[in-house]
Gaussian input, Z-matrix of N, CA and C with variables (Angstrom, degrees):
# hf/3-21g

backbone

0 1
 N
 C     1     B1
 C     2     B2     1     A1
 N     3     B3     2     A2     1     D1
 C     4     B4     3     A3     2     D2
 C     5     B5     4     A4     3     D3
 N     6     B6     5     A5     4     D4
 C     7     B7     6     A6     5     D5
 C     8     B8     7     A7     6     D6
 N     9     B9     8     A8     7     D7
 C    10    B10     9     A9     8     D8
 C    11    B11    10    A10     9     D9
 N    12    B12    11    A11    10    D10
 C    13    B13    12    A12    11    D11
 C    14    B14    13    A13    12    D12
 N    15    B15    14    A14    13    D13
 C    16    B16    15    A15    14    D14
 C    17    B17    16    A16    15    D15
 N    18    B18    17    A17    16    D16
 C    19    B19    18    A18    17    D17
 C    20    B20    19    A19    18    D18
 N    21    B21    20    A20    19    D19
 C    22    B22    21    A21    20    D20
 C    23    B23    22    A22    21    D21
 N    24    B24    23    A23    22    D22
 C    25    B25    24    A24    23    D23
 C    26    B26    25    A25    24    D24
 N    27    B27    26    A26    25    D25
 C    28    B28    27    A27    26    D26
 C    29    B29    28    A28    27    D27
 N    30    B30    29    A29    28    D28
 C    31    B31    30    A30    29    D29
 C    32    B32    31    A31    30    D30
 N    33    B33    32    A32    31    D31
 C    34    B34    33    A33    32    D32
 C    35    B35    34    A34    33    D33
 N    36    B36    35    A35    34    D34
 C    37    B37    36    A36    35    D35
 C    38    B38    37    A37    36    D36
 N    39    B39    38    A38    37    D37
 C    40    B40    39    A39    38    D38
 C    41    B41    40    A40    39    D39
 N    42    B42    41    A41    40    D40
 C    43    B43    42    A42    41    D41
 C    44    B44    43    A43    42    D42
 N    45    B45    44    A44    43    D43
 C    46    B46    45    A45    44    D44
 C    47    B47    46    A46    45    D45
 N    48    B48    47    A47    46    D46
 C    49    B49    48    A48    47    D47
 C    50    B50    49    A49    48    D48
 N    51    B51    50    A50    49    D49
 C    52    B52    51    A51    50    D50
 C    53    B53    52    A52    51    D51
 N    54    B54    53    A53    52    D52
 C    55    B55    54    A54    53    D53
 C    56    B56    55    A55    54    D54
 N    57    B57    56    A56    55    D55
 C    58    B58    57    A57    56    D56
 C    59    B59    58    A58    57    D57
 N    60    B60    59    A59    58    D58
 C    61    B61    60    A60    59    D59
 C    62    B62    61    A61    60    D60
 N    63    B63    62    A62    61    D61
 C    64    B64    63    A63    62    D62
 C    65    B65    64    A64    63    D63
 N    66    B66    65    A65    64    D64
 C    67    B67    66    A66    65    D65
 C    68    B68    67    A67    66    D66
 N    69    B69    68    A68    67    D67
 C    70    B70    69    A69    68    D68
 C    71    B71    70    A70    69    D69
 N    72    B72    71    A71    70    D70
 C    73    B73    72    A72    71    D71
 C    74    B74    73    A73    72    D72
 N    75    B75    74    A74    73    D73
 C    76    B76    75    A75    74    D74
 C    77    B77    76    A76    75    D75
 N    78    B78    77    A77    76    D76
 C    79    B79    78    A78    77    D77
 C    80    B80    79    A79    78    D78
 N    81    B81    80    A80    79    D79
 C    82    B82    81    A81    80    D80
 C    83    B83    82    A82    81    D81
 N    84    B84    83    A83    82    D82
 C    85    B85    84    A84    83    D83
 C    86    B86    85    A85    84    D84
 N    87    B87    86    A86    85    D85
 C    88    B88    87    A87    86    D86
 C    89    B89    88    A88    87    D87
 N    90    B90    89    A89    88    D88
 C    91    B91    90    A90    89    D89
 C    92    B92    91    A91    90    D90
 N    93    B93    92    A92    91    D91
 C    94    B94    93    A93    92    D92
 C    95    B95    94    A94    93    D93
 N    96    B96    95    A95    94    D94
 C    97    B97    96    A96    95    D95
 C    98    B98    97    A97    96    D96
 N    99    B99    98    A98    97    D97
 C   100   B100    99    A99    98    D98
 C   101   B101   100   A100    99    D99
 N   102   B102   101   A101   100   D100
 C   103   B103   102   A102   101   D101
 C   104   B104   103   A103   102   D102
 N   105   B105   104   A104   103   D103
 C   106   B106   105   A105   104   D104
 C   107   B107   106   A106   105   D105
 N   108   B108   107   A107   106   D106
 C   109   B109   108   A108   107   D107
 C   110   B110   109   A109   108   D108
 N   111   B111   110   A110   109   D109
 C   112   B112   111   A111   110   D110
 C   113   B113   112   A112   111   D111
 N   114   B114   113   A113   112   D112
 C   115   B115   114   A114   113   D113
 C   116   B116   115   A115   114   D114
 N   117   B117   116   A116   115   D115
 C   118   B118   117   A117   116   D116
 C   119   B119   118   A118   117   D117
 N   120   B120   119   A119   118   D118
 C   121   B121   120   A120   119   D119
 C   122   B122   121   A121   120   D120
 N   123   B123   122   A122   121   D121
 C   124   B124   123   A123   122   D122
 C   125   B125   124   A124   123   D123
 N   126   B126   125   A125   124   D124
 C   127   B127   126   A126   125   D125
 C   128   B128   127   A127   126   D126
 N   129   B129   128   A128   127   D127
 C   130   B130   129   A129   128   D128
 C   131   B131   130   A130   129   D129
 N   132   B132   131   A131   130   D130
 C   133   B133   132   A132   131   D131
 C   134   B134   133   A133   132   D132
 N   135   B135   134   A134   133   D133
 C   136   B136   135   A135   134   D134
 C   137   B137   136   A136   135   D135
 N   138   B138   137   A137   136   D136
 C   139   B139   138   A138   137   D137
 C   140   B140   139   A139   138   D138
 N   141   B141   140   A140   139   D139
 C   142   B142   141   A141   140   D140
 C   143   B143   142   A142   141   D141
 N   144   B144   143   A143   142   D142
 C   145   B145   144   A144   143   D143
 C   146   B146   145   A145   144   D144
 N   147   B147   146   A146   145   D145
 C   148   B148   147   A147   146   D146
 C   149   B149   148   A148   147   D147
 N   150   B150   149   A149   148   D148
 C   151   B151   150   A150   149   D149
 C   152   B152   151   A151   150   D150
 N   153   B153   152   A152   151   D151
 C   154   B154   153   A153   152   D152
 C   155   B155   154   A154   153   D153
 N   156   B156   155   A155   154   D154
 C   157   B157   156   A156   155   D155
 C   158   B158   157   A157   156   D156
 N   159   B159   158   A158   157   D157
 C   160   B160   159   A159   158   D158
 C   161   B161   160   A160   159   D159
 N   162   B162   161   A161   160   D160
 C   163   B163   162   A162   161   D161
 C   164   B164   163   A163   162   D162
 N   165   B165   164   A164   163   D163
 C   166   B166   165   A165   164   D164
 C   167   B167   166   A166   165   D165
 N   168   B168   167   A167   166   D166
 C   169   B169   168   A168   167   D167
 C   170   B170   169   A169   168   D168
 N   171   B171   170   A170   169   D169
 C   172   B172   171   A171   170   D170
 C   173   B173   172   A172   171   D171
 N   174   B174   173   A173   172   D172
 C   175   B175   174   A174   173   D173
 C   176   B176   175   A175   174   D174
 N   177   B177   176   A176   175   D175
 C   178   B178   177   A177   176   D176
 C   179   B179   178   A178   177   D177
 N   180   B180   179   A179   178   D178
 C   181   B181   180   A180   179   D179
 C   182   B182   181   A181   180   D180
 N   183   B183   182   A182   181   D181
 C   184   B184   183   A183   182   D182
 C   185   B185   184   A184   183   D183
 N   186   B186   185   A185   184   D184
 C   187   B187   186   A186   185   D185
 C   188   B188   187   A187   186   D186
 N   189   B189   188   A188   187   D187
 C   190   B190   189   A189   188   D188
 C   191   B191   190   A190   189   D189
 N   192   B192   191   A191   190   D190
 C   193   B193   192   A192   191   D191
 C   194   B194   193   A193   192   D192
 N   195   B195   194   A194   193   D193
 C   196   B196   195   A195   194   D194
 C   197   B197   196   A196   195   D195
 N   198   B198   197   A197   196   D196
 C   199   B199   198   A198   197   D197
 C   200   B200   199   A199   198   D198
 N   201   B201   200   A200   199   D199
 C   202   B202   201   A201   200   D200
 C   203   B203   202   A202   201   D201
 N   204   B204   203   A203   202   D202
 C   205   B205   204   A204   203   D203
 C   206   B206   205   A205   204   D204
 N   207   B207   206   A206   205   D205
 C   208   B208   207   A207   206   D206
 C   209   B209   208   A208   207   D207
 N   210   B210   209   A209   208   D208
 C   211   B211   210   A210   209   D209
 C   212   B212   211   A211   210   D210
 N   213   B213   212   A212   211   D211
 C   214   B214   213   A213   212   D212
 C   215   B215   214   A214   213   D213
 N   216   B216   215   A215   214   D214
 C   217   B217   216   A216   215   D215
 C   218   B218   217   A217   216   D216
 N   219   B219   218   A218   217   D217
 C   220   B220   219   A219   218   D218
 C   221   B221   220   A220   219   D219
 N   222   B222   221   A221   220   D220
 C   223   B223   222   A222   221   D221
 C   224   B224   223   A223   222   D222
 N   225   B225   224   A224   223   D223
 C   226   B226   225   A225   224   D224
 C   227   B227   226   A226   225   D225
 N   228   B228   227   A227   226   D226
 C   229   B229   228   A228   227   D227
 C   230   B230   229   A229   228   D228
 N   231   B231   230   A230   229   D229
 C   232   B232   231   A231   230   D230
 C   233   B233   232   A232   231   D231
 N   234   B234   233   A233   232   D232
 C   235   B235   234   A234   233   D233
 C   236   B236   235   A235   234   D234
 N   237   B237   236   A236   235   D235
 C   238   B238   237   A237   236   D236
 C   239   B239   238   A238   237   D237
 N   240   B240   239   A239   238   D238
 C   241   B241   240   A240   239   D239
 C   242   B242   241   A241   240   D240
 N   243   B243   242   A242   241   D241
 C   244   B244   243   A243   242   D242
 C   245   B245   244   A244   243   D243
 N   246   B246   245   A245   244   D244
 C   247   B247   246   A246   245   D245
 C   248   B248   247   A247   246   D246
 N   249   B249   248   A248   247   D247
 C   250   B250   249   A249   248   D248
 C   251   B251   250   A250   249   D249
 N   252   B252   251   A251   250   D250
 C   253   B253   252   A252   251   D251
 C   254   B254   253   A253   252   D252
 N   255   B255   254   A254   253   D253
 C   256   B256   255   A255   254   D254
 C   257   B257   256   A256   255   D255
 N   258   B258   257   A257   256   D256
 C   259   B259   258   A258   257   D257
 C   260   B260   259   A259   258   D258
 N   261   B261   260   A260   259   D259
 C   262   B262   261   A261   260   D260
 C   263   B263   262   A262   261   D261
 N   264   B264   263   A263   262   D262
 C   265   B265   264   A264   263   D263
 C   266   B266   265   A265   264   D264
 N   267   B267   266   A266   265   D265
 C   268   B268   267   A267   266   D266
 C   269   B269   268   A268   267   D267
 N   270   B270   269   A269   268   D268
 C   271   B271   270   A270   269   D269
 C   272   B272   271   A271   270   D270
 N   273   B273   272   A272   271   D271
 C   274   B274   273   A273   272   D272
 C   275   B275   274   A274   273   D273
 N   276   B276   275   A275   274   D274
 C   277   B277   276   A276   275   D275
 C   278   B278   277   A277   276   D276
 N   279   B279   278   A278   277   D277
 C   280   B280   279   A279   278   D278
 C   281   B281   280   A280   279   D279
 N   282   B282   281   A281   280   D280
 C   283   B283   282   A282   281   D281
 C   284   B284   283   A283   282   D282
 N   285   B285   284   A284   283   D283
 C   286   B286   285   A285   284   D284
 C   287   B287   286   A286   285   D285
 N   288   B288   287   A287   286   D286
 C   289   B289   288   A288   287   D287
 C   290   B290   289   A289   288   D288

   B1=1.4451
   B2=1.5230
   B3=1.4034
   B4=1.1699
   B5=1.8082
   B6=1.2872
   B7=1.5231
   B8=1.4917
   B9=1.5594
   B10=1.4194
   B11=1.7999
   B12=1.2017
   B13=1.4209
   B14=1.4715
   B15=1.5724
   B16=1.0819
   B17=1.6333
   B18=1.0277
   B19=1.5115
   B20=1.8881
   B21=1.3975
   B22=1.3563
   B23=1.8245
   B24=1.5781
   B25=1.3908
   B26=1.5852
   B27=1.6261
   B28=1.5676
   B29=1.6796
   B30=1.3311
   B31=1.1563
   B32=1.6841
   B33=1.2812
   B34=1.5004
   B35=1.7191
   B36=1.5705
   B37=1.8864
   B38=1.9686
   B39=1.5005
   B40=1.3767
   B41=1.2175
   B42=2.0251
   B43=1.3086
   B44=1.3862
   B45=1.3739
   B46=1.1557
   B47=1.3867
   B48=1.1689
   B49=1.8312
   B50=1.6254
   B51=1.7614
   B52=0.9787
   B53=1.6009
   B54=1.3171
   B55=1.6388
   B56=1.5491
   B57=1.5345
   B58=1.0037
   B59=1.4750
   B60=1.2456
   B61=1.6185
   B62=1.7195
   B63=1.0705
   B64=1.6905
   B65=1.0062
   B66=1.4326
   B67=1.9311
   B68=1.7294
   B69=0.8317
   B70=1.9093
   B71=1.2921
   B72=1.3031
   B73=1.6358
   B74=1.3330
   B75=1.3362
   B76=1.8377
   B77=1.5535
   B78=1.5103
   B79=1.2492
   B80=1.5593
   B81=1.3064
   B82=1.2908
   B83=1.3189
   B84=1.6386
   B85=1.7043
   B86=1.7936
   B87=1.6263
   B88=1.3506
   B89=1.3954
   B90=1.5056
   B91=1.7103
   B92=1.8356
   B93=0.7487
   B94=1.7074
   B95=1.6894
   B96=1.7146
   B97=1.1106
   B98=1.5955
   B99=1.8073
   B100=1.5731
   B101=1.2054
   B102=1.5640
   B103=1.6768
   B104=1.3816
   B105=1.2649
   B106=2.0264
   B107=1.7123
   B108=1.4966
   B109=1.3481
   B110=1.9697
   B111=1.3996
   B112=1.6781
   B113=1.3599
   B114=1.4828
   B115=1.2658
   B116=1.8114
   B117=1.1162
   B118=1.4452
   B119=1.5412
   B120=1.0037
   B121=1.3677
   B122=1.5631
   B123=1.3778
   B124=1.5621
   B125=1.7747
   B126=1.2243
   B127=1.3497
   B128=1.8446
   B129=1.3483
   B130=1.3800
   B131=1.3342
   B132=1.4145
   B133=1.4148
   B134=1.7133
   B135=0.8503
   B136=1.2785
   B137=1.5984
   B138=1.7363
   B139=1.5329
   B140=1.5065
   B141=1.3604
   B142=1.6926
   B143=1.5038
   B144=1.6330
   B145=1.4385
   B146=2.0457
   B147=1.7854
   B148=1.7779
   B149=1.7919
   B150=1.2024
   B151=1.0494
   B152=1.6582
   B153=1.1366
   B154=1.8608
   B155=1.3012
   B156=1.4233
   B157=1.2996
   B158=1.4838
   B159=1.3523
   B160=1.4132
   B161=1.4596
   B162=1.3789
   B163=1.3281
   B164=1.9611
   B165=1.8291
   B166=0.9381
   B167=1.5601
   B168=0.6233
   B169=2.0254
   B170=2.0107
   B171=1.2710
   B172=1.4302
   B173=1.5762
   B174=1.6970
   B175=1.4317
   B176=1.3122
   B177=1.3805
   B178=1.5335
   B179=1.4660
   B180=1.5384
   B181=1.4528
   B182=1.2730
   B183=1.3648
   B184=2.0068
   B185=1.4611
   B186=1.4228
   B187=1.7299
   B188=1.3090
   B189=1.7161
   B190=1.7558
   B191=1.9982
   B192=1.1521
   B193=1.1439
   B194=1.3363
   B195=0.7675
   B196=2.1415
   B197=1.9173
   B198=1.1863
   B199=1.7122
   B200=2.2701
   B201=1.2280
   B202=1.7228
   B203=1.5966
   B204=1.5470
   B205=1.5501
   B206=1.7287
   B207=1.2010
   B208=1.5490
   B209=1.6001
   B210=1.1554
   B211=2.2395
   B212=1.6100
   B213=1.3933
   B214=1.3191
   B215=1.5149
   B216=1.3567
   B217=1.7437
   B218=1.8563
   B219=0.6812
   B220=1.3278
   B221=1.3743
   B222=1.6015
   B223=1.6770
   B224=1.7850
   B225=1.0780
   B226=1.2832
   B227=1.8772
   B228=0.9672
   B229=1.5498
   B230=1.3253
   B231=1.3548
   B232=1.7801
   B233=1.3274
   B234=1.3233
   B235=1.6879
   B236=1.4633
   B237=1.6149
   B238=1.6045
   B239=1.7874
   B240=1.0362
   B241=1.0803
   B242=1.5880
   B243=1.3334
   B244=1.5700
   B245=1.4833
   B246=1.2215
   B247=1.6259
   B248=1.8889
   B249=1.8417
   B250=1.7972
   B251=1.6266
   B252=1.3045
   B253=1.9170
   B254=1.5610
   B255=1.6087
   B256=1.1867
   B257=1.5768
   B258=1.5545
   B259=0.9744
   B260=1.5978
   B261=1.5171
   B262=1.2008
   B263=1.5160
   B264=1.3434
   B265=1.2764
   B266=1.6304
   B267=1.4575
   B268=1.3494
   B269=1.4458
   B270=0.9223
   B271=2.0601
   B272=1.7408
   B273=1.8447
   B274=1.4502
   B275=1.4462
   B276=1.4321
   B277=1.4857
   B278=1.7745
   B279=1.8444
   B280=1.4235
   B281=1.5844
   B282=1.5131
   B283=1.3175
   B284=1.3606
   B285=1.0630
   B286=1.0249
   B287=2.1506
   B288=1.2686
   B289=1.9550
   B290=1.1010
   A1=108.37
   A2=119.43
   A3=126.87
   A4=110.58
   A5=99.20
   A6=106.86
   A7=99.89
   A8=102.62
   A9=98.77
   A10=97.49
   A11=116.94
   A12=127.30
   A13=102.68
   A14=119.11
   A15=108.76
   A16=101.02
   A17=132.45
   A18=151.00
   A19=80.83
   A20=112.91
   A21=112.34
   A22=130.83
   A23=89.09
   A24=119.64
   A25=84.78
   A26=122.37
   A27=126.27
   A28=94.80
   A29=156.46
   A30=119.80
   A31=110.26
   A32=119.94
   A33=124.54
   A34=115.71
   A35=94.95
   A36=104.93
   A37=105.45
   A38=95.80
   A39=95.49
   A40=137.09
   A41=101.49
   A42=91.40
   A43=129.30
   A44=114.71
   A45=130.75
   A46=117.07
   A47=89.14
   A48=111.17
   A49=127.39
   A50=111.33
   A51=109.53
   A52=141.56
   A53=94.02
   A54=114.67
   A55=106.10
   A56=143.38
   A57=154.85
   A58=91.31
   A59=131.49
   A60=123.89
   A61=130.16
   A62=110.74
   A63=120.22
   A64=112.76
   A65=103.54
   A66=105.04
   A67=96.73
   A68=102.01
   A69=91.90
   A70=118.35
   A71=121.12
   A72=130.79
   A73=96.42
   A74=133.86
   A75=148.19
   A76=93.66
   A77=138.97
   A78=126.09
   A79=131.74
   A80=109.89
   A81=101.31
   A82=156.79
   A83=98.67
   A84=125.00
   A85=122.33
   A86=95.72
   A87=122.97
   A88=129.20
   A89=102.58
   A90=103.02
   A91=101.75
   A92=132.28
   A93=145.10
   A94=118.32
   A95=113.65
   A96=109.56
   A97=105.44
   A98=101.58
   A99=126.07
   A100=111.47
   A101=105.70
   A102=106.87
   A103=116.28
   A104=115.38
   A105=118.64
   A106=77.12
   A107=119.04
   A108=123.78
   A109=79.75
   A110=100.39
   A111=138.98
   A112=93.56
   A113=128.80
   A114=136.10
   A115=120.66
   A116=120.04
   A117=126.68
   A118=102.62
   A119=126.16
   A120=147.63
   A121=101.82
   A122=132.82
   A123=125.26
   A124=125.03
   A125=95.70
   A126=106.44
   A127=104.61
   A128=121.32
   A129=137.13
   A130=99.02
   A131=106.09
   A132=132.89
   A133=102.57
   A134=129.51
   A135=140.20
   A136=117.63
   A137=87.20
   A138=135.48
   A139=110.57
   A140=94.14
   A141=99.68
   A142=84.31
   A143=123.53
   A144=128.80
   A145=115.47
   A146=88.40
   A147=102.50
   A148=81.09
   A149=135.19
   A150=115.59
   A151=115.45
   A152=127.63
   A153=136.42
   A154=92.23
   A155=143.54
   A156=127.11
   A157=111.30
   A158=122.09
   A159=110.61
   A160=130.12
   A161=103.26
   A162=86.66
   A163=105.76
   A164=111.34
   A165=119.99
   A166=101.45
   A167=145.52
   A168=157.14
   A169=81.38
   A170=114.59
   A171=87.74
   A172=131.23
   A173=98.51
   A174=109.75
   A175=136.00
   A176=121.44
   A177=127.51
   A178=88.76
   A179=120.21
   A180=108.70
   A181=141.42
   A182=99.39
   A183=110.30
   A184=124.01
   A185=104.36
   A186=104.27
   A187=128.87
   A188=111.67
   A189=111.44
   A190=81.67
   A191=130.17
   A192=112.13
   A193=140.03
   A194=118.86
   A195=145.85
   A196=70.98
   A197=93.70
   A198=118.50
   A199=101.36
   A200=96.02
   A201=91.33
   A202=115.02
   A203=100.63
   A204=100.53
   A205=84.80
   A206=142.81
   A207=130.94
   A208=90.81
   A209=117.28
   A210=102.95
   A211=91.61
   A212=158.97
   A213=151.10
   A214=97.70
   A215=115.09
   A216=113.86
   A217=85.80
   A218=147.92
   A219=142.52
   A220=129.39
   A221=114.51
   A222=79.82
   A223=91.56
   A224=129.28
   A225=141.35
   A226=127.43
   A227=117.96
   A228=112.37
   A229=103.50
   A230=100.82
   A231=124.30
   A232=103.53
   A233=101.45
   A234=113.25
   A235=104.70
   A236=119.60
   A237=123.73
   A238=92.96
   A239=132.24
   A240=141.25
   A241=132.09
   A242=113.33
   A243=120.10
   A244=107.47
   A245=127.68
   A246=122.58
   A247=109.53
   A248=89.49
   A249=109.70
   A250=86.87
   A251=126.44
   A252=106.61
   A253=127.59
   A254=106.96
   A255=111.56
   A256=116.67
   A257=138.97
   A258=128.23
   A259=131.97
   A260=98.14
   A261=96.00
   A262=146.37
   A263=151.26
   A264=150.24
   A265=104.00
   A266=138.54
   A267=125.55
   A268=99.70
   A269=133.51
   A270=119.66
   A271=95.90
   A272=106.09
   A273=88.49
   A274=78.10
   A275=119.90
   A276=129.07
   A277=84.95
   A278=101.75
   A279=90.30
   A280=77.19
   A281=114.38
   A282=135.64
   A283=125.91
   A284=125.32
   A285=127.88
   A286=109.45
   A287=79.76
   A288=105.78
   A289=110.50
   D1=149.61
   D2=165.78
   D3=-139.21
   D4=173.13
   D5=-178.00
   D6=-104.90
   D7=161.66
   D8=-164.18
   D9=-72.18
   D10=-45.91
   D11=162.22
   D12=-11.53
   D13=-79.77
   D14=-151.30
   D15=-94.69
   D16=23.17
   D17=158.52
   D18=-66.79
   D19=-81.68
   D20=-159.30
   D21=-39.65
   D22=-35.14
   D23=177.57
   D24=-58.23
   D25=-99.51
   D26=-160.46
   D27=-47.47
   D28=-24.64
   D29=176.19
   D30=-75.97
   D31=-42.12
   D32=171.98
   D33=-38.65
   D34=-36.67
   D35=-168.16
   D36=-70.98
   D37=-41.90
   D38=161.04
   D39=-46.83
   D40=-63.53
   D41=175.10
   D42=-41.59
   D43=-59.21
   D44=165.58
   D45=-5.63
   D46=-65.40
   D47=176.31
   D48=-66.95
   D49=12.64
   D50=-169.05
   D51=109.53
   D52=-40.67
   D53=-174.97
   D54=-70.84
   D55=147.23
   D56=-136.20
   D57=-107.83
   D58=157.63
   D59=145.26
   D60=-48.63
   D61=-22.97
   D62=160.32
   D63=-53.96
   D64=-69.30
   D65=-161.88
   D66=-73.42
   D67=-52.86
   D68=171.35
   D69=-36.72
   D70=-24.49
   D71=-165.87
   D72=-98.29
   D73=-40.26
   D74=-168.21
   D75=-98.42
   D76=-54.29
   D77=170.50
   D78=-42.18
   D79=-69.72
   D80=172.11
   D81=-54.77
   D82=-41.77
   D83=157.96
   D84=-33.61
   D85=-42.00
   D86=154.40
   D87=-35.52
   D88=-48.44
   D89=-159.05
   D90=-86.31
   D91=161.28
   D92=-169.15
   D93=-68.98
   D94=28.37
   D95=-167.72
   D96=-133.24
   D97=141.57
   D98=158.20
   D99=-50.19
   D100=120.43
   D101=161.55
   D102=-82.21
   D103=126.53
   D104=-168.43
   D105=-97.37
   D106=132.72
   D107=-171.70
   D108=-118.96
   D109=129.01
   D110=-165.95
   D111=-79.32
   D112=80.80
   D113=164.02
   D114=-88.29
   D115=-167.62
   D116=-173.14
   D117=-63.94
   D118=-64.76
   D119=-177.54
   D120=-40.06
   D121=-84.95
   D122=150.29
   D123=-16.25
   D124=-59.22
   D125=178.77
   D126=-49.84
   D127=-52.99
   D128=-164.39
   D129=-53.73
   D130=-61.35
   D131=-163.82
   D132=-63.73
   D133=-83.10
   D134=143.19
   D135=49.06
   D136=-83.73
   D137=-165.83
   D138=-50.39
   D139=-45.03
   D140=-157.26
   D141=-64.38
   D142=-54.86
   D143=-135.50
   D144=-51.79
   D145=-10.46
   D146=-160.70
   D147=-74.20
   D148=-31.60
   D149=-174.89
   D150=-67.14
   D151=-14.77
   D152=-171.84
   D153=-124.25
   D154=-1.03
   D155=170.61
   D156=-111.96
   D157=-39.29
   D158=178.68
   D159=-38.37
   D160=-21.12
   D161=-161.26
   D162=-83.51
   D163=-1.74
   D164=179.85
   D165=-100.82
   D166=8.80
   D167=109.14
   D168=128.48
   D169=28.46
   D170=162.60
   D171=-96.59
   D172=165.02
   D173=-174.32
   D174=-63.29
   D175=154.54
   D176=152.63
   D177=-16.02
   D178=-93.04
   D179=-159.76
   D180=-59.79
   D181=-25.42
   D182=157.36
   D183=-69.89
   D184=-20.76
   D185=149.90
   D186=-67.48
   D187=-27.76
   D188=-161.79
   D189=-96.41
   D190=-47.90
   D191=155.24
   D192=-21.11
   D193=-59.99
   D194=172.00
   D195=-44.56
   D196=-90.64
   D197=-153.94
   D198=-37.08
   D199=-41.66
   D200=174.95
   D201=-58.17
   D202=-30.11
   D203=-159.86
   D204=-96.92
   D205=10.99
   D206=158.06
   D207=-98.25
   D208=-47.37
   D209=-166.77
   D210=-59.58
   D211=-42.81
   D212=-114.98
   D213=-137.05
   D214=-46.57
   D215=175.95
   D216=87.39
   D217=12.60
   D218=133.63
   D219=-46.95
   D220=148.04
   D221=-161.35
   D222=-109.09
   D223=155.12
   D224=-179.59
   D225=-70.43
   D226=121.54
   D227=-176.88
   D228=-115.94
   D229=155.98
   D230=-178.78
   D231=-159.15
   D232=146.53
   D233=172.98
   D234=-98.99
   D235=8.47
   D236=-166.77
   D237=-93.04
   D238=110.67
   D239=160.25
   D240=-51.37
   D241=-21.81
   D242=159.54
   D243=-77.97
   D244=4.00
   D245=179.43
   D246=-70.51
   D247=-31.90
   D248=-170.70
   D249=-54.10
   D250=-55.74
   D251=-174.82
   D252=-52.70
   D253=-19.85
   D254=175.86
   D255=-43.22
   D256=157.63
   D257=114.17
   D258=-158.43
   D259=102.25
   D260=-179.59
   D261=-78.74
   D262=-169.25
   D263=175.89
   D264=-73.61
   D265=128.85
   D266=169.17
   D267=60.41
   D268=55.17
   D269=169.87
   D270=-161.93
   D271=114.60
   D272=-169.14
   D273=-109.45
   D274=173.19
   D275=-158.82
   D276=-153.60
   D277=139.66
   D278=169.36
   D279=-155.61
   D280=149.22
   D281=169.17
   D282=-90.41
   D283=143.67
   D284=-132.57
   D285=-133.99
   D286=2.71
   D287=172.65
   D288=-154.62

């Protein structure tokens, strides 16, 4: 699963990387993942977390992340290694390198 948020992030990382808006549009649809569509509830949830996460410089979208893996009980992965200081209520985090 992903959030549409961080859907936006990996299509941006592409461009970045070269890839056209097409194949970004035909690439991803492809790969084996739920779009979590970023409603109020996420959004709510979200918000608070910038206060216990900033100081680990993460994003809008590594917050609405955090926040999918508390609405779903799923547990959350990152290859970002400052996530291991995290720890929140209901949000399990496991790394993934």
């Amino acid at each position: 699963m992903i959030t549409s948020v961080n859907l936006a992030e990996v299509a941006t990382q592409l461009l970045r990387e070269a890839f056209t808006p097409d194949e970004v549009r035909t690439l991803l649809p492809e790969m084996p993942l739920s779009v979590i569509p970023v409603e109020e509830k996420l959004a709510y949830q979200a918000a608070p977390y910038d206060n216990y996460t900033r100081k680990f410089g993460l994003s809008l979208g590594d917050r609405v992340c955090l926040a999918a893996g508390w609405a779903t009980g799923y547990t959350v992965l990152t290859a970002d290694k400052t996530w291991k200081k995290i720890n929140l209520d209901n949000v399990t985090i496991k790394l993934i390198r």
